[in-house]
C-alpha positions in Angstrom: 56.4 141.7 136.5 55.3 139.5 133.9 53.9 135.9 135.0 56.8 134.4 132.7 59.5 136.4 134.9 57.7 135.4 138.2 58.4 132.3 136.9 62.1 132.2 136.2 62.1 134.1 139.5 61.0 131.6 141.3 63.1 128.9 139.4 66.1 131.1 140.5 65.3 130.8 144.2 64.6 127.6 143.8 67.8 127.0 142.5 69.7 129.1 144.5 68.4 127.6 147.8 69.8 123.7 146.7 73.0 124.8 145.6 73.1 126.9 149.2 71.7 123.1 150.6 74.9 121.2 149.0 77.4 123.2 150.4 75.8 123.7 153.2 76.5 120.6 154.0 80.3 120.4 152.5 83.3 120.8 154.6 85.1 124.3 153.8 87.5 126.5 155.3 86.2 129.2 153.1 82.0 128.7 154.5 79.2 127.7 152.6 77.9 131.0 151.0 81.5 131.5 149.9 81.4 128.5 148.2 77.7 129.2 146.8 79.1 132.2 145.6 81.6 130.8 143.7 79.8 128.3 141.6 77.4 131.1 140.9 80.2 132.7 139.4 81.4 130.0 137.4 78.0 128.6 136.2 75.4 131.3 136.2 75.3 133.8 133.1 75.7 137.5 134.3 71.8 137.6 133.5 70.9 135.2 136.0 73.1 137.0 139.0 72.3 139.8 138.1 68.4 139.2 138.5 69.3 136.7 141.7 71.3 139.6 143.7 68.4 141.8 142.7 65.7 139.2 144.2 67.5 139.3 147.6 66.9 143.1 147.7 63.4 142.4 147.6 60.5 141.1 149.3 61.7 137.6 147.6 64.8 137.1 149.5 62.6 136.0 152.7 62.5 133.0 150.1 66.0 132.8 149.9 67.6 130.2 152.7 70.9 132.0 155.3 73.5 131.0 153.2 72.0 132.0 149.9 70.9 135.1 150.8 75.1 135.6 152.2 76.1 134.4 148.7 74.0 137.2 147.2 75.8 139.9 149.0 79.4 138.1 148.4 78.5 138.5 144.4 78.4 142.4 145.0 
C-alpha cells in the first residue's frame, strides 16, 4: 500500500473507533454497533465502507475498538 492509503487507513480507524466511542455510550435498544452501523450507512460514501469492512479483515482490525469491529460485520 501506498503511504497516502496507509494514511486514510488509519484516518478511517481513527474515525471509526469515535463514532463506536459515542454510541457506545448512548442508550439503545438496538446496541451500539447497530447504531455505528447505521450512521456509517448514512454518512460514509460506499468508498469508505467499503475499504473500512475490508480493514477489519485484516491485521488492522486489532486497531479497531469491540463495537467497531461488530459494526463492520453488520455492514456485510
Amino acid at each position: 500500500m501506498s503511504e497516502a492509503t496507509d494514511h486514510g487507513d488509519e484516518r478511517l480507524i481513527q474515525m471509526a473507533n469515535q463514532i463506536a466511542t459515542f454510541f457506545r455510550g448512548q442508550r439503545s435498544a438496538r446496541g451500539p454497533a447497530a447504531e455505528t452501523a447505521d450512521h456509517l450507512k448514512a454518512f460514509w460514501t460506499p468508498d469508505m465502507r467499503n475499504t473500512f469492512r475490508a480493514l477489519a479483515e485484516t491485521e488492522a482490525g486489532a486497531r479497531l475498538s469491540e463495537v467497531a469491529r461488530d459494526a463492520a460485520r453488520l455492514l456485510r
